[in-house]
Structure formats: structure tokens, C-alpha cells
N, C-alpha and C positions, 0 to 999 in steps of 0.2 A: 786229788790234791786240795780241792775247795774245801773239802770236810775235815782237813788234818790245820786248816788257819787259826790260832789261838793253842793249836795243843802244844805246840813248842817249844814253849815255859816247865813244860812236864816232862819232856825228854833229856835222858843223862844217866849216867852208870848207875845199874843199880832198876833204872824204873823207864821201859819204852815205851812208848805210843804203838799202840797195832792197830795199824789201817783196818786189816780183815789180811785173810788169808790169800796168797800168789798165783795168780791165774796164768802164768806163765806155763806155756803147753796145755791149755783146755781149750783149744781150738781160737787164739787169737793168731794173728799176723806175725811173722818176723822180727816185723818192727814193729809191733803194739806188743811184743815177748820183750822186747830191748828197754822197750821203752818204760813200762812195767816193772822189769826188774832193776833200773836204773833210778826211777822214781821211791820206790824201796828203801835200796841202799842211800839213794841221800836221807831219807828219815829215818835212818837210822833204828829203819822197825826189823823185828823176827824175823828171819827169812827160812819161812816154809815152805818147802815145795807144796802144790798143793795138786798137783799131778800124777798121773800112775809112770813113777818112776823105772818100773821093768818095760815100757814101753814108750819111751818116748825118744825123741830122734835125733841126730846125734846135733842139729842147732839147737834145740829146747836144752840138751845138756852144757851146749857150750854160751848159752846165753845162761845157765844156771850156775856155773863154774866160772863164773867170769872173772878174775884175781881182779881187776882193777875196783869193781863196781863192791867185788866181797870188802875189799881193805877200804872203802869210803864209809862200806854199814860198819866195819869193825874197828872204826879209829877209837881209840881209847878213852879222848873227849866225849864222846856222844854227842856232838852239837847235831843236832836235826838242823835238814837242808830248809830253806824257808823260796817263795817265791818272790 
């Protein structure tokens, strides 16, 4: 989150800020998956799995599937989440 301070003047339909790629299921926590993909969606950045998706388990999918967290990255405003 510290490295994404100032970029949120640049984010909006059309042109996103990409942190880097979703480490959700490459061997974090449960709750460092949630928390990850939750931080994501409020910036409003790409959400690429960045994991081998034939193997992964069924909380990595259901923290990846998450409708509330998808329609926060997919509001139509684009406002990036700020701290």
C-alpha cells in the first residue's frame, strides 16, 4: 500500500495502477489471501490470478470469487481506495 501513495491521481476508466501481480494462493495465509485480495480490489487494480489455478483450494478460490470485493475493483467510477 505504501508504494501505491500519490498514484491515485492516475487511476479511472480507461488507465489503472497495477501494484504487480496477486500472490493470493502462492503460499500466504488465509488471511494474508483476504487481505491481499481485498487491498486489490479497493485500488481498483487488474485482478490476475497469479497462481496455478488447476490447483488450488477450494478457500484460494473462494477468496478469488469473492462478488463483494470483485464489484468494489469493478465500480464503474474507478476511484482508487486511498489510506
Amino acid at each position: 500500500m505504501d508504494m501505491q501513495k500519490g498514484l491515485r491521481k492516475y487511476a479511472g476508466p480507461g488507465h489503472w495502477n497495477d501494484p504487480d501481480m496477486l500472490e493470493v494462493g502462492n503460499g500466504l495465509s488465509e488471511a494474508e489471501n483476504r487481505s491481499h485480495f481485498s487491498i486489490w480490489g479497493m485500488l481498483a487494480a487488474p485482478l490476475i490470478a497469479g497462481n496455478d489455478i488447476r490447483k488450488m483450494s477450494k478457500q484460494t478460490q473462494a477468496v478469488l470469487t469473492n462478488k463483494d470485493i470483485i464489484a468494489i475493483n469493478q465500480d464503474p467510477l474507478g476511484i482508487q481506495g486511498f489510506v
